[in-house]
PyMOL Python script that loads the backbone (N, CA, C, O; Angstrom):
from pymol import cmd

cmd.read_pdbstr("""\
ATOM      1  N   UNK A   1      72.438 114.564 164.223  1.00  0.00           N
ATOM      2  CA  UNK A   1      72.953 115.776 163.591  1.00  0.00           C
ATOM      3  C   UNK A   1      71.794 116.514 162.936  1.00  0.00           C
ATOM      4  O   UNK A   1      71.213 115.995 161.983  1.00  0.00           O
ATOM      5  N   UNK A   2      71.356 117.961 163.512  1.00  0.00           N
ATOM      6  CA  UNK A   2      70.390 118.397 162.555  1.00  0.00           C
ATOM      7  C   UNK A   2      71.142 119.178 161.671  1.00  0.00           C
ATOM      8  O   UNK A   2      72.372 119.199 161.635  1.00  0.00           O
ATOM      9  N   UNK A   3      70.128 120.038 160.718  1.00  0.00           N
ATOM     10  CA  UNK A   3      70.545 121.300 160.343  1.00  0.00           C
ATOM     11  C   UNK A   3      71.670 121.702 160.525  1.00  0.00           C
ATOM     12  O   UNK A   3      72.724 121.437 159.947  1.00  0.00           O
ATOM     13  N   UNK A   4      71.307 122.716 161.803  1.00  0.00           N
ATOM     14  CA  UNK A   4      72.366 123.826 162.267  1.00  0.00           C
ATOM     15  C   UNK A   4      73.713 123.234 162.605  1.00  0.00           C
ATOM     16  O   UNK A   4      74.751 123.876 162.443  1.00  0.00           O
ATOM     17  N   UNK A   5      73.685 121.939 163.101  1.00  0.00           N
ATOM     18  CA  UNK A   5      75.163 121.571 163.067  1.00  0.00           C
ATOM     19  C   UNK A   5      75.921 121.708 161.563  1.00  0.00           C
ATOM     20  O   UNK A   5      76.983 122.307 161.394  1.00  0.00           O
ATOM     21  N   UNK A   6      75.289 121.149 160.701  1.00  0.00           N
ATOM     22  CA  UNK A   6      75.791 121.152 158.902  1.00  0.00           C
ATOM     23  C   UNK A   6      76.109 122.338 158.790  1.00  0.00           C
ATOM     24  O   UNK A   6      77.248 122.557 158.378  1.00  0.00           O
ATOM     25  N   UNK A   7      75.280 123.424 159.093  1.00  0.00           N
ATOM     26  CA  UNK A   7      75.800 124.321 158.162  1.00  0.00           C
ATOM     27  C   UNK A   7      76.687 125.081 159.069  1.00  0.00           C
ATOM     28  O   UNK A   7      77.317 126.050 158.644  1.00  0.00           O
ATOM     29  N   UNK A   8      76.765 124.702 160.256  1.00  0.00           N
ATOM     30  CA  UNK A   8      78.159 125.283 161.087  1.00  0.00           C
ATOM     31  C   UNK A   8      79.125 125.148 160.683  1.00  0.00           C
ATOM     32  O   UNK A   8      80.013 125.981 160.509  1.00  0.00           O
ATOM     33  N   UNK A   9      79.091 123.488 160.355  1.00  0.00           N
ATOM     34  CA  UNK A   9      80.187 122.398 159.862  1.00  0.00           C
ATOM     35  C   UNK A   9      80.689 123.244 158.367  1.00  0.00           C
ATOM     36  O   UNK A   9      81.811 123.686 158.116  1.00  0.00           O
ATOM     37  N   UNK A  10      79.681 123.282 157.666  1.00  0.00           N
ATOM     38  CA  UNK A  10      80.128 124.323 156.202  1.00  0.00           C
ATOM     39  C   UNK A  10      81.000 125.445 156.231  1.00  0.00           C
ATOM     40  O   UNK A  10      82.050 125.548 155.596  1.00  0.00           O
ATOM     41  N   UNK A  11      80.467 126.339 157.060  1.00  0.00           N
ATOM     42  CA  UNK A  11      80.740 127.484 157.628  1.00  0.00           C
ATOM     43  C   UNK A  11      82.264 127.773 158.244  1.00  0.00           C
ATOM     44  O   UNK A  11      82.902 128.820 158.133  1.00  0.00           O
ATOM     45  N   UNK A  12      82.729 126.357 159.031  1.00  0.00           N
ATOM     46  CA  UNK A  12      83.633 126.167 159.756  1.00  0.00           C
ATOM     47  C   UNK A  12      84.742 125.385 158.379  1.00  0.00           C
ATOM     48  O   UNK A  12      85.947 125.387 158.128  1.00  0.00           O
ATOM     49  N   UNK A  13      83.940 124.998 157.983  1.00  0.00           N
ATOM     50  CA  UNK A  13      85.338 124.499 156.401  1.00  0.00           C
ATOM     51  C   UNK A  13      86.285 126.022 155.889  1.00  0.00           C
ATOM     52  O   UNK A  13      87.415 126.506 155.932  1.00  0.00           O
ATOM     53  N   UNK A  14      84.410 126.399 155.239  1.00  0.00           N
ATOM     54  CA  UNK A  14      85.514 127.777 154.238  1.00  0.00           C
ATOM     55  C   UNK A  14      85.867 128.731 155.074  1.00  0.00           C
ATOM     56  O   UNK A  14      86.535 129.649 154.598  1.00  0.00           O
ATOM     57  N   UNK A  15      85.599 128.760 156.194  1.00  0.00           N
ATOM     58  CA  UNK A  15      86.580 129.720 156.897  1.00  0.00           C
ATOM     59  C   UNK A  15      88.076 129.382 157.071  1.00  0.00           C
ATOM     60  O   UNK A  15      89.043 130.137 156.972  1.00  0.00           O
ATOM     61  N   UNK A  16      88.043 128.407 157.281  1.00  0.00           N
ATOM     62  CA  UNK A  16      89.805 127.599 157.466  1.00  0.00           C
ATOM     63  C   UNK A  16      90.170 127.534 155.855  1.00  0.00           C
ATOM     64  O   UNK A  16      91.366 127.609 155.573  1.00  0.00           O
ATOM     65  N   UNK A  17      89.070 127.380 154.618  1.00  0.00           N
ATOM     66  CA  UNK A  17      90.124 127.332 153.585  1.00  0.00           C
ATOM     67  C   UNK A  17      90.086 129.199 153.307  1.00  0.00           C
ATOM     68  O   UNK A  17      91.140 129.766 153.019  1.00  0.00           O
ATOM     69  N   UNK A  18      89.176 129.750 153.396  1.00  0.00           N
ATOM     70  CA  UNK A  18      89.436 130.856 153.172  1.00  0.00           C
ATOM     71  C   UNK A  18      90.454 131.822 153.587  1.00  0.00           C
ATOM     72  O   UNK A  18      91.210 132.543 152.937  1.00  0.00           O
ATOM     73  N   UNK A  19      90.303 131.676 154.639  1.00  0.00           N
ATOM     74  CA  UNK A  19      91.576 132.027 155.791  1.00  0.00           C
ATOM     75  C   UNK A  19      93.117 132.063 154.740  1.00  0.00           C
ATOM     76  O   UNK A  19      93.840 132.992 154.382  1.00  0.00           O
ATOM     77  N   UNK A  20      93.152 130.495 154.485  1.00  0.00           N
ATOM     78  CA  UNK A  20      94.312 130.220 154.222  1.00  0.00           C
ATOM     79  C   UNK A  20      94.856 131.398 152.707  1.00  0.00           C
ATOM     80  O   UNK A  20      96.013 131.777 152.524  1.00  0.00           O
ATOM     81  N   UNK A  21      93.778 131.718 151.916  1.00  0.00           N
ATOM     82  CA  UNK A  21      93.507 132.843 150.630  1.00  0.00           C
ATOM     83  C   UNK A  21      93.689 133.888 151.088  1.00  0.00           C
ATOM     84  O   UNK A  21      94.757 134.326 150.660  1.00  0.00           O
ATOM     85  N   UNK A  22      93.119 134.692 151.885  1.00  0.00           N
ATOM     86  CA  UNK A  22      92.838 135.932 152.310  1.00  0.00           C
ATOM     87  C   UNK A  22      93.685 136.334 153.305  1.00  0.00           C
ATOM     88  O   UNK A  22      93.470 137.492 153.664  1.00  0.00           O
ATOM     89  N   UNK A  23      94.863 135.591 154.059  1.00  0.00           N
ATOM     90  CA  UNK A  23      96.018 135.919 155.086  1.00  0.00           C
ATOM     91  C   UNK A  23      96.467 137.287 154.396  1.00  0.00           C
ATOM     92  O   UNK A  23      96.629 137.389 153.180  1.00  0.00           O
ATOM     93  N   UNK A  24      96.589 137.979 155.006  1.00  0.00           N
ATOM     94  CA  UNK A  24      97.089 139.480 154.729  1.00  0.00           C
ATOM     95  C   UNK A  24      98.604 139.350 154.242  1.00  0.00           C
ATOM     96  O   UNK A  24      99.115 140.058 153.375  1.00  0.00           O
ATOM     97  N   UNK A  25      99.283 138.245 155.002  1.00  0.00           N
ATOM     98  CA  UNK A  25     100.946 138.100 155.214  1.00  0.00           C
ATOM     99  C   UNK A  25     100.875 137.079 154.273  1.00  0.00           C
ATOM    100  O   UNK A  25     102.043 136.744 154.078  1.00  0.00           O
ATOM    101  N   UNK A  26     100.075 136.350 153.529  1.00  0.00           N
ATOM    102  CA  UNK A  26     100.296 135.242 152.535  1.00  0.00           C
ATOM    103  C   UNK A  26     101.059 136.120 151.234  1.00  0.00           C
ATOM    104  O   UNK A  26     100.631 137.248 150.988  1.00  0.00           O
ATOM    105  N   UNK A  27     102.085 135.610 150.503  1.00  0.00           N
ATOM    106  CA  UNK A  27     102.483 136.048 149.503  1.00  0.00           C
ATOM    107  C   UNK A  27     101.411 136.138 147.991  1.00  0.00           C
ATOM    108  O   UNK A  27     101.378 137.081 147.201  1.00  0.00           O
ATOM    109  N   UNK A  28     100.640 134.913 147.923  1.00  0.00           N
ATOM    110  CA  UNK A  28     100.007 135.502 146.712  1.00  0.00           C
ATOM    111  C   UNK A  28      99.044 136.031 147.269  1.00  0.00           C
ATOM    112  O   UNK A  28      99.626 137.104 147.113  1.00  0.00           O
ATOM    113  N   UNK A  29      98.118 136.320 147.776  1.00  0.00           N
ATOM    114  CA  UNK A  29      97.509 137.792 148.182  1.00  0.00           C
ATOM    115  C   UNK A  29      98.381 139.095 148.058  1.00  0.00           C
ATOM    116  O   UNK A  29      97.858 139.748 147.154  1.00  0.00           O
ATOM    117  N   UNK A  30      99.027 139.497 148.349  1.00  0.00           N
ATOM    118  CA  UNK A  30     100.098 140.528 148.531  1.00  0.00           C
ATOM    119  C   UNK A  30     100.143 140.690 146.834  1.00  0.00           C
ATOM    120  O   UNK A  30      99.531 141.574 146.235  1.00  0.00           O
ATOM    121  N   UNK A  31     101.083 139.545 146.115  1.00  0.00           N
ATOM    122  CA  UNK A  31     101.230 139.808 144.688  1.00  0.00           C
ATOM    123  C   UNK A  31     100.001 139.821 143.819  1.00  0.00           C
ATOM    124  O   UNK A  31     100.181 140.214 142.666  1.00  0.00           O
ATOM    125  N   UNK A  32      98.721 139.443 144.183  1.00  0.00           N
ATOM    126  CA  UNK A  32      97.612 139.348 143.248  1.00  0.00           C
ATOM    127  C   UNK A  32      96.962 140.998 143.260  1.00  0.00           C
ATOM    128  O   UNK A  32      96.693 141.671 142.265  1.00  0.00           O
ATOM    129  N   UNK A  33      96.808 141.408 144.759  1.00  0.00           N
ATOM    130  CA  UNK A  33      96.267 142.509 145.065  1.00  0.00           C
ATOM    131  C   UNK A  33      97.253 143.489 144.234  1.00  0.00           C
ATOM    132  O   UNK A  33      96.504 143.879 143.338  1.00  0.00           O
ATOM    133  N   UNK A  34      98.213 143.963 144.073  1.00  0.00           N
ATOM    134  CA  UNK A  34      99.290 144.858 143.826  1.00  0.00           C
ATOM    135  C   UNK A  34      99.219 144.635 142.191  1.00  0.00           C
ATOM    136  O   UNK A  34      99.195 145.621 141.455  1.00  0.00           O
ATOM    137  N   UNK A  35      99.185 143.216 141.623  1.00  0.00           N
ATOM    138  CA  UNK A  35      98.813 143.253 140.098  1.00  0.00           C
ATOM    139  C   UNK A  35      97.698 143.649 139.671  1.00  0.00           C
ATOM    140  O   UNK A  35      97.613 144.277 138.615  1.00  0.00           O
ATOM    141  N   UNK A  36      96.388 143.274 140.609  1.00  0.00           N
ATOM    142  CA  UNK A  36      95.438 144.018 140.394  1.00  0.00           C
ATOM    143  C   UNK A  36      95.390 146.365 140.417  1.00  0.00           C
ATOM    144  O   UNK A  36      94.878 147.118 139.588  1.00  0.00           O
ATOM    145  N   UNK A  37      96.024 146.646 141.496  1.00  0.00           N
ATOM    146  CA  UNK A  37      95.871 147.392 141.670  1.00  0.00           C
ATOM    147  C   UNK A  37      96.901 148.387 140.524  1.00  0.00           C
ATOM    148  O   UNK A  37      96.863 149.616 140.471  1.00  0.00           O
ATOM    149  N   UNK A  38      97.554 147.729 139.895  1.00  0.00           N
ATOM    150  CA  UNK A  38      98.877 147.796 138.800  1.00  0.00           C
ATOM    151  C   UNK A  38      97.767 148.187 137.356  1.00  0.00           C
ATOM    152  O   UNK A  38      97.617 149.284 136.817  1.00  0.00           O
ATOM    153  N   UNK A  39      97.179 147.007 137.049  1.00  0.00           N
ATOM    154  CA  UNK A  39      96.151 146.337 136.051  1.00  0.00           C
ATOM    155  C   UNK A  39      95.321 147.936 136.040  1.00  0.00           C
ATOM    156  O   UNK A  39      95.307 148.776 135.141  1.00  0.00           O
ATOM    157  N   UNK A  40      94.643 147.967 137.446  1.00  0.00           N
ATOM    158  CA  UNK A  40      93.716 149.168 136.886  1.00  0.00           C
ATOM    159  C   UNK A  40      94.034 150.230 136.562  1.00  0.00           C
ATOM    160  O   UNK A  40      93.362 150.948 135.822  1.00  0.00           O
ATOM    161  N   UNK A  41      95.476 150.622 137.218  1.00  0.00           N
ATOM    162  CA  UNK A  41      95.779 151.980 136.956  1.00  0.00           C
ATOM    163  C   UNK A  41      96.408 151.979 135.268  1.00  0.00           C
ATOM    164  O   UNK A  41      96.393 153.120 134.805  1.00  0.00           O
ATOM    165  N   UNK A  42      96.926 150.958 134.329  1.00  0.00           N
ATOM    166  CA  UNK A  42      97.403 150.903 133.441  1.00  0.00           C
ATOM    167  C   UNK A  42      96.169 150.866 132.257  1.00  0.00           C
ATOM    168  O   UNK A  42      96.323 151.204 131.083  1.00  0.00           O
ATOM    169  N   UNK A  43      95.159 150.464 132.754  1.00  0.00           N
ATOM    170  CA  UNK A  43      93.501 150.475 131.809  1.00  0.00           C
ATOM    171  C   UNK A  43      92.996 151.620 132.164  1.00  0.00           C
ATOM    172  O   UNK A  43      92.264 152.150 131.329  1.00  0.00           O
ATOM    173  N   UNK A  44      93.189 152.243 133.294  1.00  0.00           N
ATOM    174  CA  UNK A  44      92.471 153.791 133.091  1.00  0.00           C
ATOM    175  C   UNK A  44      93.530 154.293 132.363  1.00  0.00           C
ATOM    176  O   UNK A  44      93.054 154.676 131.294  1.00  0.00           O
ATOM    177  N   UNK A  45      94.743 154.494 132.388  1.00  0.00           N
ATOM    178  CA  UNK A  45      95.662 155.528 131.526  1.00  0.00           C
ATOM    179  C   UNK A  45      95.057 154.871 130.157  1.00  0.00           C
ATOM    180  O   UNK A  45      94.408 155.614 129.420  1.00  0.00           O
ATOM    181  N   UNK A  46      95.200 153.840 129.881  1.00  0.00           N
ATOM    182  CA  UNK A  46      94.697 153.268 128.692  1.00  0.00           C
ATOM    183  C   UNK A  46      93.372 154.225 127.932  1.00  0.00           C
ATOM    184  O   UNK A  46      93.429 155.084 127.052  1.00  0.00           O
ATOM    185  N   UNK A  47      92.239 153.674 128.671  1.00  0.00           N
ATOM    186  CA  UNK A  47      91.078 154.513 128.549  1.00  0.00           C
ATOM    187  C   UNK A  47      91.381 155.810 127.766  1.00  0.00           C
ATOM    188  O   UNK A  47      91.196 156.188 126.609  1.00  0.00           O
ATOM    189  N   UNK A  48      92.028 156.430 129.103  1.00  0.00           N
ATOM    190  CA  UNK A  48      91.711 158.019 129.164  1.00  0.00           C
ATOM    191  C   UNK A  48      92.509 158.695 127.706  1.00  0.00           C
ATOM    192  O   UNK A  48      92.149 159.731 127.147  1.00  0.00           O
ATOM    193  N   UNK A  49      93.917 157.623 127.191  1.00  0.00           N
ATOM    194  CA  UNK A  49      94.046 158.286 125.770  1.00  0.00           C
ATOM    195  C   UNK A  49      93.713 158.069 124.956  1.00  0.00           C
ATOM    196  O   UNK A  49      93.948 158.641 123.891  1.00  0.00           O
ATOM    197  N   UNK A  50      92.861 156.920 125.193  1.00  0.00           N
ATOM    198  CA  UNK A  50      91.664 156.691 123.608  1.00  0.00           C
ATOM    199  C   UNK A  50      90.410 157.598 123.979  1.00  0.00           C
ATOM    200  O   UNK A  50      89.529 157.677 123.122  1.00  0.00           O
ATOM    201  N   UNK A  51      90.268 158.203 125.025  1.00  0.00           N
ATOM    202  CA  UNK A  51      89.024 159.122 125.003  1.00  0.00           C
ATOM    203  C   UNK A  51      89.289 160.790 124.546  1.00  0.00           C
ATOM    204  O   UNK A  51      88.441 161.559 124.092  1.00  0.00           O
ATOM    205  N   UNK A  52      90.655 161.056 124.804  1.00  0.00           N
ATOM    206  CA  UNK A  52      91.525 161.965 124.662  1.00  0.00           C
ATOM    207  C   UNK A  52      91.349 162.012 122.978  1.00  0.00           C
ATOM    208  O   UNK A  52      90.962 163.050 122.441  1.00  0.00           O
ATOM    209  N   UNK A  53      91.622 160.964 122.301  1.00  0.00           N
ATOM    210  CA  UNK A  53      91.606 160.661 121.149  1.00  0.00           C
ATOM    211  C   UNK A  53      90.241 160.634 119.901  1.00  0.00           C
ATOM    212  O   UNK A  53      89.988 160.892 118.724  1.00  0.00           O
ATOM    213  N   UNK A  54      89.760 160.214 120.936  1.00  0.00           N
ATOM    214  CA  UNK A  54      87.728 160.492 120.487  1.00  0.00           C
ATOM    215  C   UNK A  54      87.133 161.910 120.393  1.00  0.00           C
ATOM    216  O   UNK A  54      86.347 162.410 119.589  1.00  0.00           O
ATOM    217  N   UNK A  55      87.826 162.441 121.583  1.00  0.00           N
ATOM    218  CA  UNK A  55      87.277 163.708 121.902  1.00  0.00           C
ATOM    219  C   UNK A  55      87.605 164.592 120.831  1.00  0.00           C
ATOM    220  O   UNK A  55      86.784 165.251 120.191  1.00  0.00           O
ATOM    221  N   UNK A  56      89.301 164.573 120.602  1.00  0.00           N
ATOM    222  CA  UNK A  56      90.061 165.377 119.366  1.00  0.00           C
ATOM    223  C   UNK A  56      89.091 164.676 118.074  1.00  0.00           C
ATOM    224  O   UNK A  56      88.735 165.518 117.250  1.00  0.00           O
ATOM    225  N   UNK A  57      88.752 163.637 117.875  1.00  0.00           N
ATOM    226  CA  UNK A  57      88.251 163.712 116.478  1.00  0.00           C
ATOM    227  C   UNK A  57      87.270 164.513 116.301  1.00  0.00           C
ATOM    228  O   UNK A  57      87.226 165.400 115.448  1.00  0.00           O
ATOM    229  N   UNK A  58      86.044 164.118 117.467  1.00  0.00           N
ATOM    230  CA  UNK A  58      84.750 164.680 117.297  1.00  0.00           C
ATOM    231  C   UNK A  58      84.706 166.053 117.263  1.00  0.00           C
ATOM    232  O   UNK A  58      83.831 166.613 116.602  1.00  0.00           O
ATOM    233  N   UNK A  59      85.632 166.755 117.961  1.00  0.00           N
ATOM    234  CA  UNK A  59      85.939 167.934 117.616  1.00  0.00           C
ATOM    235  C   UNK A  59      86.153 168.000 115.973  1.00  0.00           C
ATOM    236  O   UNK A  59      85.212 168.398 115.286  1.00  0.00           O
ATOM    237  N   UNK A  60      87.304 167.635 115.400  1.00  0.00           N
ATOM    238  CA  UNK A  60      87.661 167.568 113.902  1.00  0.00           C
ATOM    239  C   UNK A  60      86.367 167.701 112.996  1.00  0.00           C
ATOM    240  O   UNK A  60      86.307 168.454 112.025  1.00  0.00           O
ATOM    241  N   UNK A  61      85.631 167.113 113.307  1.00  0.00           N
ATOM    242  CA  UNK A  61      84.784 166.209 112.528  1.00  0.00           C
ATOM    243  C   UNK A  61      83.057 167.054 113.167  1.00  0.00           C
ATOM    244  O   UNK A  61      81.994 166.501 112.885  1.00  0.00           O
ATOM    245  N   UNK A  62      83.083 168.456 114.047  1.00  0.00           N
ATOM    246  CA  UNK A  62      81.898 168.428 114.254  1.00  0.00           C
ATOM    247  C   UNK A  62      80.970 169.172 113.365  1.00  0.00           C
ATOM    248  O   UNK A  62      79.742 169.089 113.404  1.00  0.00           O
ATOM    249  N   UNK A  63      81.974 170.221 112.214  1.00  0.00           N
ATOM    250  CA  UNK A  63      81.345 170.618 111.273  1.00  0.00           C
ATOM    251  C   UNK A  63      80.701 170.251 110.389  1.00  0.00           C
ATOM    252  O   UNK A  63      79.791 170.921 109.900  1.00  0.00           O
ATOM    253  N   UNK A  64      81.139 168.791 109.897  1.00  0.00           N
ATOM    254  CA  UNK A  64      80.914 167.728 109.117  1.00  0.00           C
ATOM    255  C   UNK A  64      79.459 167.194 109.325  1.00  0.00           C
ATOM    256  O   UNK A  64      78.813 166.513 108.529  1.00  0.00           O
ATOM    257  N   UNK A  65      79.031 167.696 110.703  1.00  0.00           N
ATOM    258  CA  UNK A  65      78.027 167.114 111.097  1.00  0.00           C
ATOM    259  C   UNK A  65      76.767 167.700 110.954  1.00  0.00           C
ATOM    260  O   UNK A  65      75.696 167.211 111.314  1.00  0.00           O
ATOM    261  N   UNK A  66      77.037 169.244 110.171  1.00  0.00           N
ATOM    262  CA  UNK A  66      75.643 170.020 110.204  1.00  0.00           C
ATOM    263  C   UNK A  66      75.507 169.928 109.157  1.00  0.00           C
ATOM    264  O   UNK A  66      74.503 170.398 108.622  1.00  0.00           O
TER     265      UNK A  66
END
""", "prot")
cmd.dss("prot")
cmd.show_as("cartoon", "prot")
cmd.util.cbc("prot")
cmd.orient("prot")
């Protein structure tokens, strides 16, 4: 056995376990991707009204500053 057989052999593992993760039709793929894609859109709205919120102060507050 040299080398190149091993790391075929490696190669040929995480593809079969990976496989089994990454199935398009697997259910937790499906539900992880969709919570993820849930997750970000609920942290940008997040974001965007605490920046909304920053923005209105610094406004408030820019006279204060000269």
């Amino acid at each position: 056995m040299n080398a190149t057989n091993f790391w075929w052999g490696v190669g040929d593992f995480m593809d079969s376990i990976l496989s089994l993760i990454y199935d398009e039709k697997n259910m937790i793929t499906t539900v992880f991707n969709t919570s993820v894609v849930i997750f970000g859109f609920l942290a940008i709205l997040y974001w965007l009204s605490r920046q909304k919120k920053f923005n209105k102060q610094a406004a408030e507050n820019k006279d204060q500053l000269k």
